[in-house]
C-alpha positions as CSV (number, residue, x, y, z in Angstrom):
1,X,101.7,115.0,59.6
2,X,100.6,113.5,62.1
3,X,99.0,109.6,61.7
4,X,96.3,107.9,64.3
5,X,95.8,104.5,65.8
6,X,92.4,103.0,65.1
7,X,91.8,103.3,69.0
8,X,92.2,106.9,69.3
9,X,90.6,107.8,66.1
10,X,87.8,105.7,67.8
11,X,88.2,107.8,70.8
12,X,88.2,111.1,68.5
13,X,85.2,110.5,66.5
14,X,83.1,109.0,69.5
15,X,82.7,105.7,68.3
16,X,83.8,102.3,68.9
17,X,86.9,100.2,67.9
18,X,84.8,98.1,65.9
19,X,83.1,101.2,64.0
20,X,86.6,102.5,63.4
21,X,87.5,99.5,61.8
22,X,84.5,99.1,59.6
23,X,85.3,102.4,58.2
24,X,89.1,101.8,57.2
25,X,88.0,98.3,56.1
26,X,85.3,99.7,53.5
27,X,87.7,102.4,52.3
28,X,85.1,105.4,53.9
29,X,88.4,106.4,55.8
30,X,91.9,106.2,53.9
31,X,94.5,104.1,56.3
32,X,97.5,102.6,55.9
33,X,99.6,100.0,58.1
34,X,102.6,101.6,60.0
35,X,106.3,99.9,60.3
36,X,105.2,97.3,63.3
37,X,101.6,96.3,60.5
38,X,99.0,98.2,63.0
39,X,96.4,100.3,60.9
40,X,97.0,104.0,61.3
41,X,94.9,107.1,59.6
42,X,96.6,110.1,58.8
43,X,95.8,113.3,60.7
44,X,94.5,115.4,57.3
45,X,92.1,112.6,56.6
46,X,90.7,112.0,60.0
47,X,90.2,115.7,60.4
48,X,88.1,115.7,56.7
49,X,86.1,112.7,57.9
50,X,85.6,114.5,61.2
51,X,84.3,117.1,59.7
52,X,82.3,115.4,57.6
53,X,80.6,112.5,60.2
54,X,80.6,114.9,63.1
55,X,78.9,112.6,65.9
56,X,79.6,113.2,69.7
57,X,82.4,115.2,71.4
58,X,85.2,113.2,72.7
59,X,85.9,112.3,76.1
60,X,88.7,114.4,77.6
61,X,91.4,111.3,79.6
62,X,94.3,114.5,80.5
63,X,93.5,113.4,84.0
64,X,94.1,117.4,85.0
65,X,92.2,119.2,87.6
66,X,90.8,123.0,86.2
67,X,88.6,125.3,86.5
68,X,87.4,125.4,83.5
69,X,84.3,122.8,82.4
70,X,83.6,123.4,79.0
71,X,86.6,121.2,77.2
72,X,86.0,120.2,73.8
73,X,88.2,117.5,72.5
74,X,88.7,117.1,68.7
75,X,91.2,117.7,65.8
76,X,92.6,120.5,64.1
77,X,91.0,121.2,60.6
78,X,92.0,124.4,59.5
79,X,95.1,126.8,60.6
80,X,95.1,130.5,58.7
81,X,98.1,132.4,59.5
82,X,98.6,136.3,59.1
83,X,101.6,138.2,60.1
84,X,100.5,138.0,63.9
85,X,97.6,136.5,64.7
86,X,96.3,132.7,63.7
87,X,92.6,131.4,63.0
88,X,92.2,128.0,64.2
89,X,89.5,126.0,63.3
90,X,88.7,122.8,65.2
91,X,86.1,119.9,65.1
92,X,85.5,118.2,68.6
93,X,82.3,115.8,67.8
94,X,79.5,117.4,66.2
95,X,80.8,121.4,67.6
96,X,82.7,123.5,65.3
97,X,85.2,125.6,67.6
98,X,87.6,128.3,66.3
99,X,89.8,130.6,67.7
100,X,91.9,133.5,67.4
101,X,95.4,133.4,68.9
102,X,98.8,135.0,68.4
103,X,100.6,132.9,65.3
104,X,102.9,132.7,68.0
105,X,101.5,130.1,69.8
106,X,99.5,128.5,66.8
107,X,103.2,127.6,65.7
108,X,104.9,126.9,69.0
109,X,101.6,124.1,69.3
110,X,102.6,122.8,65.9
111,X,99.2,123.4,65.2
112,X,98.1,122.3,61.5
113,X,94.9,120.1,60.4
114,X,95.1,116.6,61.7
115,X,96.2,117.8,65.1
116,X,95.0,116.3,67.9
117,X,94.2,119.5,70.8
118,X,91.4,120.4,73.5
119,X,89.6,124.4,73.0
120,X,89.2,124.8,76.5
121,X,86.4,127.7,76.9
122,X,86.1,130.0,80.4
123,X,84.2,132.7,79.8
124,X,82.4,135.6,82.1
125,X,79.6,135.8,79.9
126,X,77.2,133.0,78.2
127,X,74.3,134.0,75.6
128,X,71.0,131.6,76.7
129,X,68.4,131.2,74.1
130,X,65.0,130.0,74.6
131,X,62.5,128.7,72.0
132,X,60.9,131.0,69.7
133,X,61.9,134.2,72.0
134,X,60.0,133.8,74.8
135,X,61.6,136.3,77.5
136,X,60.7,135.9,81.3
């Protein structure tokens, strides 16, 4: 499994350092210190307190030029495997994103909750809603 610096699971969850912290201090999110004494939160547990205290999406830092502009950064929190195809369930800030993929490629990612990944969306069609159905 997985395990988190408090920086990035600052950087996951959208909030600062200091808020990160706070939360391991208090004993809202279960830590432990790794072999050098840094503070370091296991990937099941962020991904239950992500889910839980969904705020803001996290920033994507990849540094990678693409096409594609909706990128949600977040964590892993549910893998369902069949015989060949894989639901994966993600939470990047306060957006629930799953998909379908071949189990395949859910294994060769080593995806599993706690996981750190990016659901990176192109699509030729997008649904807009308007208040209370007004059509133009």
């Amino acid at each position: 499994m997985p395990t988190y610096r408090l920086r990035d699971v600052a950087d996951l969850l959208g909030v600062s350092d200091d808020t990160a912290r706070r939360w391991t201090d208090a004993g809202a999110l279960p830590s432990a210190k790794d072999g050098a004494g840094r503070t370091v939160v296991d990937g099941a547990d962020l991904a239950r307190f992500a889910v839980e205290h969904a705020t803001t999406a996290a920033t994507d830092t990849t540094g990678v030029a693409r096409s594609a502009r909706n990128r949600f950064a977040g964590l892993v929190t549910r893998v369902v495997l069949d015989g060949v195809m894989a639901q994966v369930e993600m939470q990047c800030g306060p957006h629930r994103v799953v998909s379908l993929m071949s189990r395949e490629a859910a294994e060769e990612l080593g995806l599993e909750p706690g996981s750190r990944a990016t659901a990176v969306v192109k699509a030729t069609t997008v649904i807009v809603e308007t208040p209370e159905g007004h059509l133009s």
